[in-house]
C-alpha positions in Angstrom: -21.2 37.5 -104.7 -22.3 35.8 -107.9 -19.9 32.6 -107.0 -20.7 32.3 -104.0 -24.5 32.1 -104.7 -23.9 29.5 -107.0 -21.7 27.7 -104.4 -24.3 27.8 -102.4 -27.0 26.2 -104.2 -24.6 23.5 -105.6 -24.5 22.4 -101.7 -28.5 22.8 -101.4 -28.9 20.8 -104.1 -26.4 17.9 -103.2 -27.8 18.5 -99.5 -31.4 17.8 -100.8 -30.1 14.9 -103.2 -28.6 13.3 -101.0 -32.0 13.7 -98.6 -34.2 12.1 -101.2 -31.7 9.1 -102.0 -31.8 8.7 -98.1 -36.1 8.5 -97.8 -36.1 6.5 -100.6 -33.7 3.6 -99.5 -35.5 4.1 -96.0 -39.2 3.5 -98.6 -37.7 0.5 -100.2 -36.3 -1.3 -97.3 -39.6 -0.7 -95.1 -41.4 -2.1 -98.6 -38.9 -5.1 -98.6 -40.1 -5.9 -95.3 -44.1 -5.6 -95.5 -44.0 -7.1 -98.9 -40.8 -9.8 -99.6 -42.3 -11.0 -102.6 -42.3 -8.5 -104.7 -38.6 -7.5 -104.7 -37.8 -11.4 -104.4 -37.1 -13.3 -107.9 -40.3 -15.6 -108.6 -42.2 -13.3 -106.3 -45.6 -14.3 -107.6 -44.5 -17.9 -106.8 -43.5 -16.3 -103.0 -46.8 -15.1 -102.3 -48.7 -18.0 -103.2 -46.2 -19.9 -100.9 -46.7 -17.6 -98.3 -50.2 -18.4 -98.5 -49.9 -22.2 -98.5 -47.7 -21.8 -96.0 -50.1 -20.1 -93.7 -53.0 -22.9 -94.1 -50.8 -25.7 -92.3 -50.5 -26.5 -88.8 -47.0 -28.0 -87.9 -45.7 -29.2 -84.3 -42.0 -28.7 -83.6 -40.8 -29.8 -87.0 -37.1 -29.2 -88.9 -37.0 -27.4 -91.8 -36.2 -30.5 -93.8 -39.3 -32.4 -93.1 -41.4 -29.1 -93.6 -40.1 -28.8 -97.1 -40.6 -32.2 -97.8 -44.1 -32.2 -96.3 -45.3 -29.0 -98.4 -43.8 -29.9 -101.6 -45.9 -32.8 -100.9 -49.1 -31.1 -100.5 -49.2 -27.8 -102.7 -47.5 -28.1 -106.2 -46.8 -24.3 -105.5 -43.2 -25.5 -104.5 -42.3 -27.2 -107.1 -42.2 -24.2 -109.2 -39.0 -22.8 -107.4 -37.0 -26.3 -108.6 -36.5 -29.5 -108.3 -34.0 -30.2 -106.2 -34.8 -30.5 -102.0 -31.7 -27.7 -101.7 -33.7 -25.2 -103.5 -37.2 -25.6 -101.8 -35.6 -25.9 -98.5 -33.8 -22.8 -99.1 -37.2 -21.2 -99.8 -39.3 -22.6 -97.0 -36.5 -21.8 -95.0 -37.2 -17.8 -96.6 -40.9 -18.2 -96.1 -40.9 -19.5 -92.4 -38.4 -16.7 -91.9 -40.8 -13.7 -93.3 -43.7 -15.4 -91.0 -41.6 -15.4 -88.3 -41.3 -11.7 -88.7 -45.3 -11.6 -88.7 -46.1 -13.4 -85.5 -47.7 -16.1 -87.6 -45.3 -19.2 -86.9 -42.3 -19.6 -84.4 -39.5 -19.9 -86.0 -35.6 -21.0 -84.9 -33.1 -21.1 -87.4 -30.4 -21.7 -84.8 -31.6 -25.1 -83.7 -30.7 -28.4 -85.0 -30.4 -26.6 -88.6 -33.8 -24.9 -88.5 -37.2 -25.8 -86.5 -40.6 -24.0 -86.7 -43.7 -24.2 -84.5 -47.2 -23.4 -86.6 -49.6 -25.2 -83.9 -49.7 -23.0 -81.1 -52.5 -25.5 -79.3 -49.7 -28.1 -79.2 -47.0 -25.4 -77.6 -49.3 -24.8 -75.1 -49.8 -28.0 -74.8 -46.6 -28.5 -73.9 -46.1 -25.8 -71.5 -48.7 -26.7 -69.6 -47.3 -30.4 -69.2 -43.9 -29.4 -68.4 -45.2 -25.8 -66.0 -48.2 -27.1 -64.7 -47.9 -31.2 -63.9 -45.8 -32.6 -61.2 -43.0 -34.4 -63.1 -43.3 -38.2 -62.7 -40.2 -39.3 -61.5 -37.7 -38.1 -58.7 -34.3 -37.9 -58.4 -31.4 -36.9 -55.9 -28.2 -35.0 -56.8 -25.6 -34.4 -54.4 -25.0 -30.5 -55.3 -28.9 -30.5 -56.0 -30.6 -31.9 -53.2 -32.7 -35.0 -52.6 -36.3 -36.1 -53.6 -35.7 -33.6 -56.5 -38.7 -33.6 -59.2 -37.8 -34.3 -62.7 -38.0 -36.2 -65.9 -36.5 -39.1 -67.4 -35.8 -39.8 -71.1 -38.5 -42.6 -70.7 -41.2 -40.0 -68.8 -40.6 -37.7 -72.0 -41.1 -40.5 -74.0 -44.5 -41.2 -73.2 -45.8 -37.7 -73.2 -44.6 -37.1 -76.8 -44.7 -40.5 -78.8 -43.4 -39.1 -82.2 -39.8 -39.3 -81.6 -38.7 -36.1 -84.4 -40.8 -33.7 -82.7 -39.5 -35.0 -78.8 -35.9 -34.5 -79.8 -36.2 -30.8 -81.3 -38.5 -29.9 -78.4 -36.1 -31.1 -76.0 -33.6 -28.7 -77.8 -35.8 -26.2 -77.9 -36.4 -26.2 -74.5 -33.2 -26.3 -72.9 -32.0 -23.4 -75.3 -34.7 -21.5 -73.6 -33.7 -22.1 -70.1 -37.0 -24.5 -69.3 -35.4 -27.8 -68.8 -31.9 -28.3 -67.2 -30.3 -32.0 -68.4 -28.3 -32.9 -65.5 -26.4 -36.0 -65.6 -26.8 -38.9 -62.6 -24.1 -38.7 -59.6 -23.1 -41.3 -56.8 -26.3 -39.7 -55.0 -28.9 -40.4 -57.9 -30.1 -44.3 -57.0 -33.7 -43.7 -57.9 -33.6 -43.5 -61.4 -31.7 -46.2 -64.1 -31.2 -43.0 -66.4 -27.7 -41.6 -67.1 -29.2 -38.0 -67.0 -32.5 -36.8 -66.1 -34.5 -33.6 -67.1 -35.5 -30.6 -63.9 -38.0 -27.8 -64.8 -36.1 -25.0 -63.7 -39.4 -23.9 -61.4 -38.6 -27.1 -59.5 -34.8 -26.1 -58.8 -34.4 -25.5 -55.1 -34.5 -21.8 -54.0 -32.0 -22.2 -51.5 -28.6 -24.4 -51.4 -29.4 -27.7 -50.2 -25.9 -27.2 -48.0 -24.9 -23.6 -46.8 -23.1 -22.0 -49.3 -19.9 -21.0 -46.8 -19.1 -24.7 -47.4 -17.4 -24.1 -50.9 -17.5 -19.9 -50.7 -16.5 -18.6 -47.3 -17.7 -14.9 -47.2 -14.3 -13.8 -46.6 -11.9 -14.9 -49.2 -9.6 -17.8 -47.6 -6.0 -17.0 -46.7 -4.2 -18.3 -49.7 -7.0 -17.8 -52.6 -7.3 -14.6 -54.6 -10.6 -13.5 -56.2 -11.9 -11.3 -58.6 -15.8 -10.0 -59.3 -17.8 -8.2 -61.5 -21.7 -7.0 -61.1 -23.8 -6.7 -63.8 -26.5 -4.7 -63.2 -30.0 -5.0 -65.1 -32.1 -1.6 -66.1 -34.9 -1.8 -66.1 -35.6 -5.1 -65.4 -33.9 -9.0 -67.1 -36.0 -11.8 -68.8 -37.1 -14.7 -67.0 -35.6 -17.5 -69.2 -32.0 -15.0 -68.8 -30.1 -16.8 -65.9 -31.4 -20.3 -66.3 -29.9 -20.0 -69.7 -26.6 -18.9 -68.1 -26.4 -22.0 -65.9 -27.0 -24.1 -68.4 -24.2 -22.3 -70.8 -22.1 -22.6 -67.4 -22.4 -26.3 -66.4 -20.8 -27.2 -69.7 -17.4 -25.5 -68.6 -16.7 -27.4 -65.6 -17.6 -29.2 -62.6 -21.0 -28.4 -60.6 -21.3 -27.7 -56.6 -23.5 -26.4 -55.8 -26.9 -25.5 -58.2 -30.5 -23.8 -57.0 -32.2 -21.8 -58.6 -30.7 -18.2 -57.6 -27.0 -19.4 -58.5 -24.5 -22.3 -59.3 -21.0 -22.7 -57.8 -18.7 -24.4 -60.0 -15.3 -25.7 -59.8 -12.7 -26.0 -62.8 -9.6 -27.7 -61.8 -8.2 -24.8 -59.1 -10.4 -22.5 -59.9 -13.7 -21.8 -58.0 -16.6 -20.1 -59.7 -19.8 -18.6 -58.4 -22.5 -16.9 -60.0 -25.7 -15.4 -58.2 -28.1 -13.4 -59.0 -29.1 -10.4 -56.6 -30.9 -7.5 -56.2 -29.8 -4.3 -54.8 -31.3 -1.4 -53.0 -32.9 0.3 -56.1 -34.9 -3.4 -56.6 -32.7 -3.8 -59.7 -31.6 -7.2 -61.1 -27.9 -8.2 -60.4 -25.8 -10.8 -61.3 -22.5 -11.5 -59.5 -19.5 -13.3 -61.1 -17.0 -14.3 -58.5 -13.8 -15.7 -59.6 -11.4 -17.9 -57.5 -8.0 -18.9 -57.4 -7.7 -21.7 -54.4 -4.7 -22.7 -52.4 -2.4 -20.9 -54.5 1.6 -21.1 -53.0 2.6 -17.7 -53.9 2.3 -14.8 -51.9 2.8 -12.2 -54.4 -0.2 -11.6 -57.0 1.9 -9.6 -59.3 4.7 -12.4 -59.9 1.7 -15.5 -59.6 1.8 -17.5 -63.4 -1.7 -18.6 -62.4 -3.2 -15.1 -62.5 -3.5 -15.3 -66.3 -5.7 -18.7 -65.4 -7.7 -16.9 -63.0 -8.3 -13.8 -65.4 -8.8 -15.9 -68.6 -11.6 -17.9 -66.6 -13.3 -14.7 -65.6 -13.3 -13.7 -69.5 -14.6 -17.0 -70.4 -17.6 -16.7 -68.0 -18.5 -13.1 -68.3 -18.2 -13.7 -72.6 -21.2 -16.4 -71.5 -23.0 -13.8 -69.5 -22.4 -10.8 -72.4 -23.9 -13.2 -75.0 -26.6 -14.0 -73.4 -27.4 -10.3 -72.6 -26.9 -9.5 -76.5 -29.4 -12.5 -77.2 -32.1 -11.2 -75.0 -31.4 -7.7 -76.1 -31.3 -6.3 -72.6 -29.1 -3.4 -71.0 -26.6 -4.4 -68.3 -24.1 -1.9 -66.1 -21.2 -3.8 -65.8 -19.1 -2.5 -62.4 -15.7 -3.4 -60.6 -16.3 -2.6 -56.7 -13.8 -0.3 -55.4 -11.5 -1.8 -52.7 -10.7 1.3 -51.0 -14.6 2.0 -50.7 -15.6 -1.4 -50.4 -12.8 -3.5 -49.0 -14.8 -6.4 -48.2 -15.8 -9.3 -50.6 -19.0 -9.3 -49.3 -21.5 -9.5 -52.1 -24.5 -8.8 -50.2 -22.8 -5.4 -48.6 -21.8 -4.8 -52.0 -24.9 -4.6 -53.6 -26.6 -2.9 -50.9 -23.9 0.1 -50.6 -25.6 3.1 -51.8 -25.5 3.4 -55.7 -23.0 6.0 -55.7 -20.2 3.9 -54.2 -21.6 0.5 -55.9 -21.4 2.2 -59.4 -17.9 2.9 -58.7 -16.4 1.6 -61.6 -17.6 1.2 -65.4 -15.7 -1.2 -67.2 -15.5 -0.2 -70.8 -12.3 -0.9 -73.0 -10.2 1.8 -73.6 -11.8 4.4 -71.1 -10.4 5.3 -67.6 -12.1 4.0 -64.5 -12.7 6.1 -61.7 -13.9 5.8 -58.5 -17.7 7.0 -58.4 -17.4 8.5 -54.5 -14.1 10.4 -55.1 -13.2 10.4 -58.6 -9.8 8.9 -58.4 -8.6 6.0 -60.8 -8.9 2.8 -60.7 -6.6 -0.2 -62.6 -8.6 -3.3 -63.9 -7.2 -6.5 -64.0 -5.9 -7.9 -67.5 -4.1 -10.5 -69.2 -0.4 -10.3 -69.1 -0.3 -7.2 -67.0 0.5 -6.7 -63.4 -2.5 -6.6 -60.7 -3.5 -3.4 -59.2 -6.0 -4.3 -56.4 -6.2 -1.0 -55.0 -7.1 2.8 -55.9 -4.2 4.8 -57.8 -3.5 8.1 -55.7 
């Protein structure tokens, strides 16, 4: 009995160790966060930074010329070297901690760094892109005609300083506000080799029906596969214009308004649309087609592995763009015993229980959500199995 008592408050004691090492990393790392400077070498030299820091008011400016204009200003900086590597490896540090604080903006993916300190001028900004009428217009023949937008020369004279216009113009189209679309055989009005469309000023239908490059039923000849993602509770606004603009950088555009974009890529036919089912719940459809191909047989077809690798490449788009706006999506493979048709709109407005047939997640089995019975995805190098396994 003796042993085992002492057994047992060697494991209380490790247990209540190991409990106190566990609050106090959780204490230091919440301190690291609310106060940087002092676990940061030269973190006297930090704080006053920070503070300097906070006093300026910068437009859309790179890191580089931030450094360089604050090492001009405060000698503060010059404490952490001499050398422009160092203090723009700190102001880089400091915008970074502000960021956290909601007292700059802050993009450290863009053009090696930008930050935004003047609010007044964002808004500014905003307002001229949201809230004017663009001054030129432009026709595109997968677009439309008479299309509002804005040329390089337009952007030019709302924003003089030409460093600032050529991050914001980054800036913008990696937020989904500005789509650069270059000029066609259709676009006479403007000398520019590309022009600049608000995404508010997209089209909300196709400017030609849509059957004209996707017939609802899939054409005798093509094969096609889909996935739905479905958005709970809701998706951010700047989510699918950011999509099409990832998109129209892997192949040829179609068809583009604001709800979707149909793309083609050599034999392969791509459309993306984004939906909403019974539930009001955001959904995007990926289509995925294989046109005019000779072979009646999918399972001895070469081209499937094209067809499948396309629909990785585009749903990898779609999956890093959920991860970047941290938002929850159900990704779903329509049962074709359920739902035999390739309907989209029937699709999304079955009733939940036979939409959600299907989770696809790697290395789990995927049933059938009415009955329960399996279901084979489609994968690289492997045979096709379009219908339900008995």
């Amino acid at each position: 009995m003796e042993i085992m008592h002492s057994v047992n408050d060697s494991v209380d004691a490790a247990s209540q160790r190991t409990l106190a090492e566990n609050v106090l990393k959780s204490a230091i790392k919440s301190l690291t966060h609310h106060f940087p400077w002092y676990f940061t070498p030269h973190h006297k030299e930090l704080h006053k930074a920070v503070v300097a820091m906070d006093t300026m008011k910068f437009k859309v400016t790179g890191l580089k010329a931030v450094a360089k204009e604050v090492r001009e200003k405060d000698p503060i900086w010059k404490e952490f070297g001499e050398t422009n590597t160092k203090i723009i490896a700190v102001v880089g540090k400091v915008l970074d901690f502000m960021g956290y604080w909601g007292k700059v903006l802050y993009y450290p993916d863009i053009a090696g760094g930008c930050g935004i300190s003047d609010y007044a001028f964002l808004l500014s900004v905003y307002a001229t892109f949201l809230d004017t009428t663009p001054p030129s217009v432009a026709s595109w023949r997968y677009l439309g005609t008479k299309v509002p937008c804005w040329t390089a020369q337009d952007i030019s004279a709302a924003f003089p300083d030409q460093a600032s216009r050529e991050l914001l113009l980054v800036l913008l189209e990696s937020r989904g506000v500005l789509l650069c679309l270059p000029k066609d055989q259709w676009t006479t009005e403007i000398e520019a080799t590309h022009a600049y469309v608000v995404n508010k000023h997209l089209p909300r239908l196709p400017c030609v029906d849509l059957e004209t490059f996707w017939q609802e039923a899939v054409p005798v000849g093509d094969y096609e596969v889909e996935r739905y993602f479905t958005f709970m509770p809701g998706v951010a606004n700047a989510f699918f214009p950011s999509v099409i603009r990832d998109c129209l950088q892997l192949g040829d555009v179609r068809l583009l308004w604001k709800q979707g974009v149909v793309i083609q890529k050599g034999p392969i036919m791509i459309l993306l649309e984004m939906l909403n089912n019974l539930e009001n719940y955001p959904t995007l459809f990926i289509g995925v087609r294989l046109l005019n191909c000779p072979l009646k047989s999918r399972d001895s077809n070469p081209l499937m592995d094209i067809l499948l690798g396309n629909l990785r490449v585009y749903k990898a788009v779609i999956e890093e763009r959920i991860l970047h706006y941290k938002l929850y999506a159900h990704e779903t493979i329509p049962c074709s015993t359920c739902l035999p048709s390739k309907n989209r709109y029937k699709t999304v407005n079955a009733r939940q229980a036979e939409f959600l047939v299907a989770r696809a997640v790697q290395g789990r089995d995927v049933t059938c959500g009415n009955d329960g019975s399996q279901i084979a995805r489609d994968d690289l190098g492997n045979k096709c199995k379009w219908n339900k396994q008995s």
